[in-house]
C-alpha positions as CSV (number, residue, x, y, z in Angstrom):
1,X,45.0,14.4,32.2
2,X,45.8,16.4,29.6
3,X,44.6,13.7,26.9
4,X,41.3,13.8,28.9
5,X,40.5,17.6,28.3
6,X,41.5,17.4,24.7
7,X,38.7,14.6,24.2
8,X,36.4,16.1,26.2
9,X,36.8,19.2,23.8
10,X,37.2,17.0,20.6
11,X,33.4,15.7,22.0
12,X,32.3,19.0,22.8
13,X,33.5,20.2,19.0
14,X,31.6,17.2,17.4
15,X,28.4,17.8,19.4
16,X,28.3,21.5,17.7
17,X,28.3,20.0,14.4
18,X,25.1,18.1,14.5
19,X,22.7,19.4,11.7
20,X,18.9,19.2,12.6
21,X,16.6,19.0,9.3
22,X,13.1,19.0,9.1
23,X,11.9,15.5,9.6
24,X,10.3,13.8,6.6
25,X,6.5,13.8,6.2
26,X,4.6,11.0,7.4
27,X,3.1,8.5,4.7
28,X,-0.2,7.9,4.3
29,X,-1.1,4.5,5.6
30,X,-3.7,2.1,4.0
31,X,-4.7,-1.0,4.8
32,X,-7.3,-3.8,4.5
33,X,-8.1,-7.3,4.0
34,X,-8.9,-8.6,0.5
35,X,-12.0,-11.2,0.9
36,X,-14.9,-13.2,-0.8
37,X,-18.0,-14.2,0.2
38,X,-16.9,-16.9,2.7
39,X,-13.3,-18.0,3.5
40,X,-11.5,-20.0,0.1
41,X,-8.9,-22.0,-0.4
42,X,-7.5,-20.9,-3.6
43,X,-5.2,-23.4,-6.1
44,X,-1.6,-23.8,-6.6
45,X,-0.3,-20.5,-8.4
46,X,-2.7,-18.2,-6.9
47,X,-1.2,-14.2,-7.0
48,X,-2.9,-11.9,-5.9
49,X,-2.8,-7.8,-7.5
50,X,-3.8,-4.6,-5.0
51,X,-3.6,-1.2,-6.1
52,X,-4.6,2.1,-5.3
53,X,-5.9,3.8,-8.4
54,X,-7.3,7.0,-9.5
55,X,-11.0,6.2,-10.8
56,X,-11.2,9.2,-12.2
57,X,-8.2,8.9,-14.6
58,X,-8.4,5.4,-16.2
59,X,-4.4,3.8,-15.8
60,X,-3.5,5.8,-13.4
61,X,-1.9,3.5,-10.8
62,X,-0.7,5.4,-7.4
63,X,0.9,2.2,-5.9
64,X,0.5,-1.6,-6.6
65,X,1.5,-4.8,-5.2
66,X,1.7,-8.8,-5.8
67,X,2.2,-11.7,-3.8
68,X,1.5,-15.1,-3.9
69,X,-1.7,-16.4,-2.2
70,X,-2.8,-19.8,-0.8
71,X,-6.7,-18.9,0.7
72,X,-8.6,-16.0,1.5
73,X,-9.3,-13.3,3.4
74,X,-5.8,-11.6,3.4
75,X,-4.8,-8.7,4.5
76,X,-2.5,-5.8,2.5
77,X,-0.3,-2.7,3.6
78,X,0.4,0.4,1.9
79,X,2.8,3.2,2.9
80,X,2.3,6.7,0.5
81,X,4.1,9.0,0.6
82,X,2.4,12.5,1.0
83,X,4.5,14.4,-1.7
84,X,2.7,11.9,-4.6
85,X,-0.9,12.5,-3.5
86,X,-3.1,14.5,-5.8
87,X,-6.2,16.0,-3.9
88,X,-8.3,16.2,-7.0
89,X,-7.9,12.5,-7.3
90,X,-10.6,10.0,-6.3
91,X,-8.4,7.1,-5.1
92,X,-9.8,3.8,-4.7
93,X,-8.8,0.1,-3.9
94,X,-8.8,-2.4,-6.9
95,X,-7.7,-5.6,-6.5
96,X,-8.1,-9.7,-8.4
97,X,-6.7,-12.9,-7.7
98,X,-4.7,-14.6,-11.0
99,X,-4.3,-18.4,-10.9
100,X,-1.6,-19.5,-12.9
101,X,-1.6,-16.1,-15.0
102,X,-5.6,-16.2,-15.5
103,X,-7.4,-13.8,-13.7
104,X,-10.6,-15.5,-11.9
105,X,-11.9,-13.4,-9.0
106,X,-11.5,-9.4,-8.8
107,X,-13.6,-6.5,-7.4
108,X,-16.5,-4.6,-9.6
109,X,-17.2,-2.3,-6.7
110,X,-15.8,1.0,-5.7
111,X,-13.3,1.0,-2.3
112,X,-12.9,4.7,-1.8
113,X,-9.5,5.6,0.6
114,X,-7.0,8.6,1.3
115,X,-9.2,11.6,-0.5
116,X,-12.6,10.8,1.9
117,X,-10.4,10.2,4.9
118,X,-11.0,6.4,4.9
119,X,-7.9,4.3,5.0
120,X,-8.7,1.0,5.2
121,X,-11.1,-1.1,3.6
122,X,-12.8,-4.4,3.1
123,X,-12.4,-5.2,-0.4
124,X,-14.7,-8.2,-1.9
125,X,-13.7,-10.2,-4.8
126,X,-16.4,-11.2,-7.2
127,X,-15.8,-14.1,-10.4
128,X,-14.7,-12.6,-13.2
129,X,-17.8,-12.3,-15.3
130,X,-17.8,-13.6,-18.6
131,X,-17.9,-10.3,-21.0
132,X,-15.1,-8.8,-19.1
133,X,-13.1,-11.7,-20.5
């Protein structure tokens, strides 16, 4: 009996110690699908780059990722945490396929997120055209 009320107030002791914090911020989600203008099979070695970037501050890169790729559409995920955003910034999606190192498709148009609200996005891949070689 006696071992009973000293563990009952050994677990009424520890339940007086618990420390509540403020609870992290939520990250910004963005997501999408990267596509072309009909579904394609891509070849061996295929990678494919998506990043967030600041278009109004050339190489700034919020957040980028690369995986390999066998055909598209395909969809990406990104998970941004608040504390990083910059409000002034005008964030948009860029994103290029690379076969075997080389890049051949990527996008030429703007795929504004976060800032205007928006945050997902259809991003289409054009060829790489020849003077930005």
């Amino acid at each position: 009996m006696l071992k009973r009320l000293l563990c009952l107030l050994f677990m009424l002791g520890l339940a007086g110690c618990v420390t509540v914090t403020d609870a992290e911020p939520e990250p910004v989600r963005v997501s999408g699908v990267i596509t072309f203008k009909e579904a394609t099979l891509l070849p061996e070695g295929s990678r494919v780059v998506v990043a967030i970037i600041d278009a109004k501050t050339p190489g700034v890169i919020l957040t980028q990722k690369e995986f390999d790729v066998g055909k598209l559409p395909v969809p990406f995920f990104f998970s941004v945490p608040k504390d990083i955003l910059d409000k002034k910034a005008e964030y948009v999606i860029w994103a290029a396929v690379r076969v075997n190192g080389r890049p051949v498709l990527q996008t030429y148009d703007l795929y504004p997120v976060i800032n205007n609200k928006a945050f997902s996005a259809e991003v289409m891949l054009q060829p790489i055209r020849e003077n930005a070689r």
